[in-house]
C-alpha positions as CSV (number, residue, x, y, z in Angstrom):
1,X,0.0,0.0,0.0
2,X,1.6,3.7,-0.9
3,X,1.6,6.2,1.2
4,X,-1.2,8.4,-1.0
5,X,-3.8,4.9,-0.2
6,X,-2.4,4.7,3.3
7,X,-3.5,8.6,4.0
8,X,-6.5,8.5,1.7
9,X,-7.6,5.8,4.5
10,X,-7.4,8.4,7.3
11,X,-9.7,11.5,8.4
12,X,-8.9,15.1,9.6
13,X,-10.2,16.3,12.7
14,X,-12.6,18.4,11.0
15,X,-13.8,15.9,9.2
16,X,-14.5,13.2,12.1
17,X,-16.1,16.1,14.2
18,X,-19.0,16.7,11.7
19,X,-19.3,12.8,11.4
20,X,-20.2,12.5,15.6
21,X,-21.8,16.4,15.6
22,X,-19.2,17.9,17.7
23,X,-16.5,20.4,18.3
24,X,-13.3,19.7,16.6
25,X,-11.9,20.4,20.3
26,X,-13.9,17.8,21.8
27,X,-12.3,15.0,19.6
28,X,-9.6,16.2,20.1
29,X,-10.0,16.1,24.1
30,X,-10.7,12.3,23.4
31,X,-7.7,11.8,21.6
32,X,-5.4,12.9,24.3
33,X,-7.2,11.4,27.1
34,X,-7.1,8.2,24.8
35,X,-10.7,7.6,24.1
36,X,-10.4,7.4,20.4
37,X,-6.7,6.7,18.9
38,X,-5.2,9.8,16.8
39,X,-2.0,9.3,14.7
40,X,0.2,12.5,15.0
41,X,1.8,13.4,11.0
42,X,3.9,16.2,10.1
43,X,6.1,18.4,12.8
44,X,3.3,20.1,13.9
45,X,1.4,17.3,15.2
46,X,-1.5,17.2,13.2
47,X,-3.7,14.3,14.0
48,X,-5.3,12.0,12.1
49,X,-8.2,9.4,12.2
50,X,-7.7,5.6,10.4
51,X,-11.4,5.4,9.0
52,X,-12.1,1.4,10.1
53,X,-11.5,2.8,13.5
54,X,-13.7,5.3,13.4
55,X,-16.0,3.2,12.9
56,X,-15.3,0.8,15.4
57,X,-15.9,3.7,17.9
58,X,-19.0,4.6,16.4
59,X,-20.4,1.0,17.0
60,X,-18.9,1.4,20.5
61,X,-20.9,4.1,20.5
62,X,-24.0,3.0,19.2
63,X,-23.5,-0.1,22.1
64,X,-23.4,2.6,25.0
65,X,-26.3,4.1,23.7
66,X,-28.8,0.9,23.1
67,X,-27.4,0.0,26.6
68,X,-28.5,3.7,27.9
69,X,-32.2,3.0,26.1
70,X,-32.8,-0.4,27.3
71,X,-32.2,0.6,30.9
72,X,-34.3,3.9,30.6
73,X,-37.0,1.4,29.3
74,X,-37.1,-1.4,32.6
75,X,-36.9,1.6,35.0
76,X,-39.8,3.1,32.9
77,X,-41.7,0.1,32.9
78,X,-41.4,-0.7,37.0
């Protein structure tokens, strides 16, 4: 794999923040307390996103979430 597939494989911050709806700083608040892995290119430290796990953390996500509902539901329903 070249390096042109190898980076056409990874997102920007920017572009991963519109993807989850938040503020570029937020991801990038996850990415330093290790919540979502970042690869740091160039000498100033720009970071980086491989795509497959982006969306691993979005079905991580997506888990947390249905987890959230499903309890919401049995309290709801006692």
């Amino acid at each position: 794999m070249g390096n042109g597939e190898l980076m056409s494989d990874m997102l920007t911050v920017r572009e991963v923040a519109r993807l989850f709806h938040i503020h570029p700083n937020t991801l990038r608040r996850w990415s330093n307390n290790g919540r979502i892995k970042a690869y740091r290119i160039t000498p100033r430290g720009d970071r980086r996103f491989k795509r497959e796990e982006i969306i691993r953390f979005l079905g991580e996500l997506n888990g947390q979430a249905d987890d959230r509902q499903e309890a919401e539901s049995r309290q709801l329903s006692r």
